[in-house]
BADRENMAR-262860 format. One line per field, with one value per residue: residue number from 1; residue in three letters; x, y, z of N, C-alpha, C, O, CB in turn. Coordinates in nm, 4 decimals, padded with zeros to 6 digits, m for minus. Last residue first. Glycine has a CB too. Layout:
N
k = (NUM, ...)
r = (ALA, ...)
n.px = (X, ...)
n.py = (Y, ...)
n.pz = (Z, ...)
ca.px = (X, ...)
ca.py = (Y, ...)
ca.pz = (Z, ...)
c.px = (X, ...)
c.py = (Y, ...)
c.pz = (Z, ...)
o.px = (X, ...)
o.py = (Y, ...)
o.pz = (Z, ...)
cb.px = (X, ...)
cb.py = (Y, ...)
cb.pz = (Z, ...)
//
This chain:
63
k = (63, 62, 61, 60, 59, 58, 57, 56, 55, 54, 53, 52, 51, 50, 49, 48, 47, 46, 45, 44, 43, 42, 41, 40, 39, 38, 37, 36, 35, 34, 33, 32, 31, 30, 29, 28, 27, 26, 25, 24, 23, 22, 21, 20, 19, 18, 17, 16, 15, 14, 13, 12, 11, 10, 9, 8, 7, 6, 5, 4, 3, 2, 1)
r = (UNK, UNK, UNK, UNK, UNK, UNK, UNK, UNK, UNK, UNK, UNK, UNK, UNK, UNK, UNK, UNK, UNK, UNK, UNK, UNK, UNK, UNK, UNK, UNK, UNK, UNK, UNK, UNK, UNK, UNK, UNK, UNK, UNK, UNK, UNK, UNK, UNK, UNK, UNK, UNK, UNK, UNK, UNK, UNK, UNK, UNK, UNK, UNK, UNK, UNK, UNK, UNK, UNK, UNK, UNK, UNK, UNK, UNK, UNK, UNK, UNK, UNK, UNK)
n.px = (m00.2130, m00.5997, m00.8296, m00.9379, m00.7441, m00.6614, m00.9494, m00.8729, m00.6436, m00.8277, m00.9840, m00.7751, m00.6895, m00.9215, m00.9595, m00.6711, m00.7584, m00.9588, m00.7689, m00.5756, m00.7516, m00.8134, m00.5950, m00.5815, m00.7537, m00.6656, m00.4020, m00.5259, m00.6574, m00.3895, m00.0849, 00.0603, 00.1117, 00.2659, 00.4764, 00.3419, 00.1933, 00.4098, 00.4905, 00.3024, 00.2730, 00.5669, 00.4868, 00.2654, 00.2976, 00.5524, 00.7250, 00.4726, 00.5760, 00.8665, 00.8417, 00.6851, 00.8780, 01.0773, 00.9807, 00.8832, 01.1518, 01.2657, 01.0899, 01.1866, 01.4492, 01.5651, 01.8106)
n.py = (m00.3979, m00.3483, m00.1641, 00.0387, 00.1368, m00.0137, 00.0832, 00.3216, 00.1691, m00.0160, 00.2277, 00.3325, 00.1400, 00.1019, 00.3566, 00.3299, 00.1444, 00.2281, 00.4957, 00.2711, 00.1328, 00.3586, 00.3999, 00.1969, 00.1840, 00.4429, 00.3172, 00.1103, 00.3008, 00.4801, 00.5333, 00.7365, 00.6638, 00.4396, 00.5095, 00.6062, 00.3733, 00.1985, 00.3538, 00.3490, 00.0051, 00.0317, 00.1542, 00.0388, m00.2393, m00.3148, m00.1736, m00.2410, m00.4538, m00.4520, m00.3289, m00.4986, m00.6957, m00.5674, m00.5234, m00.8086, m00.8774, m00.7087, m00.7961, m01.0717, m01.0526, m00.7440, m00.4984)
n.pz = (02.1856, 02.1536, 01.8903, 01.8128, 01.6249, 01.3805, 01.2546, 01.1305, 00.9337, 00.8195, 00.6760, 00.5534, 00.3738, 00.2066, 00.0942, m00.0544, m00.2028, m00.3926, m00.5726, m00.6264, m00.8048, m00.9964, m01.0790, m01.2206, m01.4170, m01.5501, m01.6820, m01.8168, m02.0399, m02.1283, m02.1978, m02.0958, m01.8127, m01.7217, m01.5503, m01.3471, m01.2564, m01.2044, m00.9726, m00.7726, m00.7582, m00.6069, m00.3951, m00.2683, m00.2149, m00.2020, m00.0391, 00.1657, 00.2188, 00.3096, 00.5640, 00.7178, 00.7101, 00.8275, 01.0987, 01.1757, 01.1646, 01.3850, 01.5724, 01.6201, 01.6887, 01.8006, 01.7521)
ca.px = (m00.1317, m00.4454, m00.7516, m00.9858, m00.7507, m00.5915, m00.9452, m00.9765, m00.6211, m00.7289, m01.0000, m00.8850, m00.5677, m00.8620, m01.0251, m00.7222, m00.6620, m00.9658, m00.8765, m00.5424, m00.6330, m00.9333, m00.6750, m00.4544, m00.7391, m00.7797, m00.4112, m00.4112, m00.6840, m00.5000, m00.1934, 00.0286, 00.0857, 00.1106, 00.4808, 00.4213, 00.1009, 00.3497, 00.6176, 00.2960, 00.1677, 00.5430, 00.6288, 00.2473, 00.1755, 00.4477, 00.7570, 00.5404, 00.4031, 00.7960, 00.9228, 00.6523, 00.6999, 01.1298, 01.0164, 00.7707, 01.0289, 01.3315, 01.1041, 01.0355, 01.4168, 01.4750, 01.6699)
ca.py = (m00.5280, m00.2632, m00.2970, m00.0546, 00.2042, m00.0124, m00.0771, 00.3428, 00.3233, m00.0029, 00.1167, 00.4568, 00.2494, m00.0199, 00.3055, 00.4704, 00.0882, 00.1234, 00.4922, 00.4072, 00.0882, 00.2557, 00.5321, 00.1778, 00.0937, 00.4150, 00.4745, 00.1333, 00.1744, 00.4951, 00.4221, 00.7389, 00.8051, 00.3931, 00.4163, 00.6649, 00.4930, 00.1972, 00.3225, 00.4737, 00.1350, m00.0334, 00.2183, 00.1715, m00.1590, m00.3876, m00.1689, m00.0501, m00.4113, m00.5248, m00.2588, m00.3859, m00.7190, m00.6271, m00.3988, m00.6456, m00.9472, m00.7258, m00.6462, m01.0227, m01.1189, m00.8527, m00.5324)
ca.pz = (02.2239, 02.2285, 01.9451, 01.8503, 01.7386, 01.5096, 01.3373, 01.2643, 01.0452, 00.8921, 00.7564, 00.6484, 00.4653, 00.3194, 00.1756, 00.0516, m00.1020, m00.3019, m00.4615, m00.5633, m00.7187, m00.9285, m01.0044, m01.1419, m01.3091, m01.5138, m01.5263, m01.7163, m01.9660, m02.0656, m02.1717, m02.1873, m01.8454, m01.7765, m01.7226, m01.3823, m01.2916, m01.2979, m01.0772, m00.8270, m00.8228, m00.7136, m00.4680, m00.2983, m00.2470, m00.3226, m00.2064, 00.1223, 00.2056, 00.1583, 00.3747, 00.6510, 00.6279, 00.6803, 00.9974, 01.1192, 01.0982, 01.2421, 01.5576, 01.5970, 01.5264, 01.8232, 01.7446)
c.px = (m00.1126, m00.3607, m00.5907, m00.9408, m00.8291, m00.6244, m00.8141, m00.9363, m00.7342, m00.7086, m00.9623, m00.9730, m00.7045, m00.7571, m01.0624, m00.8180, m00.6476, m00.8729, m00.9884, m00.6947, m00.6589, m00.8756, m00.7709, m00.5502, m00.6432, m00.7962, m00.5203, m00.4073, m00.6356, m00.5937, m00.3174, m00.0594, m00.0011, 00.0772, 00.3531, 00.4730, 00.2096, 00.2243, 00.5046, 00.4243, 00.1979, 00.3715, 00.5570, 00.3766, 00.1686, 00.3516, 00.6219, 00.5709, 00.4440, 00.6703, 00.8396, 00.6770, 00.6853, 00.9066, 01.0257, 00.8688, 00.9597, 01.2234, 01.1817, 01.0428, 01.2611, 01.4745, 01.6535)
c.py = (m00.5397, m00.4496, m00.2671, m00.1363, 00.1190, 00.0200, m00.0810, 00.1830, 00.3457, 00.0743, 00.0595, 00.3379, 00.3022, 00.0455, 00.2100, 00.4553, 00.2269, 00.1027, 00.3889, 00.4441, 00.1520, 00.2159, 00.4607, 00.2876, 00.1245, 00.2987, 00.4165, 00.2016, 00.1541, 00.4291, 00.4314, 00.6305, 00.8026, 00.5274, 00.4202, 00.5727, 00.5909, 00.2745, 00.3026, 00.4215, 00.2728, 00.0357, 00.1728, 00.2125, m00.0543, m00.2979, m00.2192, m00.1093, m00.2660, m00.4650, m00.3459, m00.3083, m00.5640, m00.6320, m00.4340, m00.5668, m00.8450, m00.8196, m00.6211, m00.8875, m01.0679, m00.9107, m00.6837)
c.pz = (02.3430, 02.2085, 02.0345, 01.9620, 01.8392, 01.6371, 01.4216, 01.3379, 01.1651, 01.0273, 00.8295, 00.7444, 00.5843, 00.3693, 00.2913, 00.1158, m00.0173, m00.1932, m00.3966, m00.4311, m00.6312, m00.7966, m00.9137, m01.0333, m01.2310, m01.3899, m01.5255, m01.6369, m01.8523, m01.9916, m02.0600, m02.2225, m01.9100, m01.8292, m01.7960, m01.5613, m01.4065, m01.3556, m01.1853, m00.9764, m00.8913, m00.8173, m00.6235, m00.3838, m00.2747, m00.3322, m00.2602, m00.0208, 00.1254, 00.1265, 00.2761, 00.5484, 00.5796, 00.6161, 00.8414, 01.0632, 01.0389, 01.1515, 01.4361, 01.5137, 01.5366, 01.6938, 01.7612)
o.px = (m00.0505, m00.4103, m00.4986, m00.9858, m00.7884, m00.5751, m00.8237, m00.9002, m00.6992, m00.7340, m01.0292, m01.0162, m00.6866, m00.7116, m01.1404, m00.8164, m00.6067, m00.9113, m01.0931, m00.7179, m00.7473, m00.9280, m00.8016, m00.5709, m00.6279, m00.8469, m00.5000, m00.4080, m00.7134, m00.6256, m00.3241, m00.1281, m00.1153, m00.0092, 00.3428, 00.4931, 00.1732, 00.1675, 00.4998, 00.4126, 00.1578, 00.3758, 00.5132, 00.3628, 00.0582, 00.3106, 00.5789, 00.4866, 00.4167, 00.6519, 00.7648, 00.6046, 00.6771, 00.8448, 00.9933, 00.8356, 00.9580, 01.2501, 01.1659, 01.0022, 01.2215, 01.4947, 01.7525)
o.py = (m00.6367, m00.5622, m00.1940, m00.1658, 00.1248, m00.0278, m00.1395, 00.1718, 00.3814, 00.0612, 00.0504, 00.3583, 00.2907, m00.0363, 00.2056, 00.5236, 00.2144, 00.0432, 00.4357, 00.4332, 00.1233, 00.2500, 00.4876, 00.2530, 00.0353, 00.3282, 00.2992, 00.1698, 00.1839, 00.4775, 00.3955, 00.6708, 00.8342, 00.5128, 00.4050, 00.6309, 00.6350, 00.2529, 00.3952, 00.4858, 00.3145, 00.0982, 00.2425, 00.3173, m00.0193, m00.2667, m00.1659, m00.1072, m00.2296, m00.4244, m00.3081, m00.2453, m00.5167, m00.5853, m00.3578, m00.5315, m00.7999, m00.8049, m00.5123, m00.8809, m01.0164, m00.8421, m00.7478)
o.pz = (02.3864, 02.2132, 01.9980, 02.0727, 01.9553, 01.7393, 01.5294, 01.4551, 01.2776, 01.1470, 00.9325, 00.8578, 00.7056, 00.4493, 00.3865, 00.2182, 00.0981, m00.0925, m00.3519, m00.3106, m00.5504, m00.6906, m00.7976, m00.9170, m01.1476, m01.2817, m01.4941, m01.5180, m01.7617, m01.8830, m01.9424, m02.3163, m01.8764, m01.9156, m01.9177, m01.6679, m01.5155, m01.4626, m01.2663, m01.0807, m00.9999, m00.9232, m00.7150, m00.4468, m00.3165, m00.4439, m00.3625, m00.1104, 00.0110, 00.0117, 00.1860, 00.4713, 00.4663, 00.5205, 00.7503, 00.9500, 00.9243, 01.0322, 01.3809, 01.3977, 01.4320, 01.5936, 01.7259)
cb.px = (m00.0081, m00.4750, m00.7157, m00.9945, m00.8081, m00.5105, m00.9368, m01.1908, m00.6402, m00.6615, m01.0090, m01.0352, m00.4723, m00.8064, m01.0531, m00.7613, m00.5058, m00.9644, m00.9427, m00.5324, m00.4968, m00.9693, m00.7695, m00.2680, m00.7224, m00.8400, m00.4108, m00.3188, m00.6502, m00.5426, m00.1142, 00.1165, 00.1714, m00.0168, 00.5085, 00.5186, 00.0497, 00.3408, 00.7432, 00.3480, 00.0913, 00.5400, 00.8258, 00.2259, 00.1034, 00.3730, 00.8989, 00.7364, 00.2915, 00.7577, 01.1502, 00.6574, 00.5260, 01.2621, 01.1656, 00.6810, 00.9329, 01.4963, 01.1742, 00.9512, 01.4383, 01.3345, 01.6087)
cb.py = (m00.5436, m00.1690, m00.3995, m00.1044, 00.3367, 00.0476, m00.2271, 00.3654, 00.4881, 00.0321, 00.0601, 00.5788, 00.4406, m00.1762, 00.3015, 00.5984, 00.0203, 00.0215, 00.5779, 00.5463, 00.1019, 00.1039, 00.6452, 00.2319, m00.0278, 00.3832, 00.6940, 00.1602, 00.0752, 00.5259, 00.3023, 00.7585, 00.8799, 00.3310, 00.2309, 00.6758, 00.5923, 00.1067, 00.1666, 00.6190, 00.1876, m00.2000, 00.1202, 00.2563, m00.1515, m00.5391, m00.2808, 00.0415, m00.3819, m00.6962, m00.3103, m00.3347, m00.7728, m00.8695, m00.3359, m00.5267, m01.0265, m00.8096, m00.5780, m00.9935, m01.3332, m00.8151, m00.4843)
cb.pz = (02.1724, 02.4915, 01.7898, 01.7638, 01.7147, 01.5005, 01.2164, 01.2091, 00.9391, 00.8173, 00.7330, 00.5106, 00.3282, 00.2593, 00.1338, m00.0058, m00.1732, m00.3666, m00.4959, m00.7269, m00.7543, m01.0236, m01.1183, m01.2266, m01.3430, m01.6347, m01.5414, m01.7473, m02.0243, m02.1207, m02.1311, m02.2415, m01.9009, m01.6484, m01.7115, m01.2452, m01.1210, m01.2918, m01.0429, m00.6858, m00.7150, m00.6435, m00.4144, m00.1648, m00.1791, m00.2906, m00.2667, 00.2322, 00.3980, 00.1673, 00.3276, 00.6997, 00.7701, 00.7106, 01.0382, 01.2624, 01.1938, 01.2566, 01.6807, 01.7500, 01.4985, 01.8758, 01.6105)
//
């Protein structure tokens, strides 16, 4: 691979561990703390809205 093409793949793992491994790990600790799930659900369903956002704005646009 390319250093470009090794760039995006490494951004991309990271975006992945931070945004979604890491959430569900602490939904998963938070069970029993309630406050917590609550925002975290909040999380969850904001960033399903910037995913669906996203997802139409690629189509938009060609490299």
């Amino acid at each position: 691979m390319r250093l470009y093409e090794t760039l995006v793949y490494g951004d991309f793992v990271l975006a992945v561990g931070l945004l979604v491994v890491a959430p569900f790990l602490l939904l998963a600790v938070s069970v029993t703390y309630s406050p917590v799930r609550d925002r975290l659900l909040v999380y969850w369903r904001a960033s399903a809205l910037l995913g669906i956002t996203v997802y139409l704005w690629i189509g938009e646009h060609t490299i």
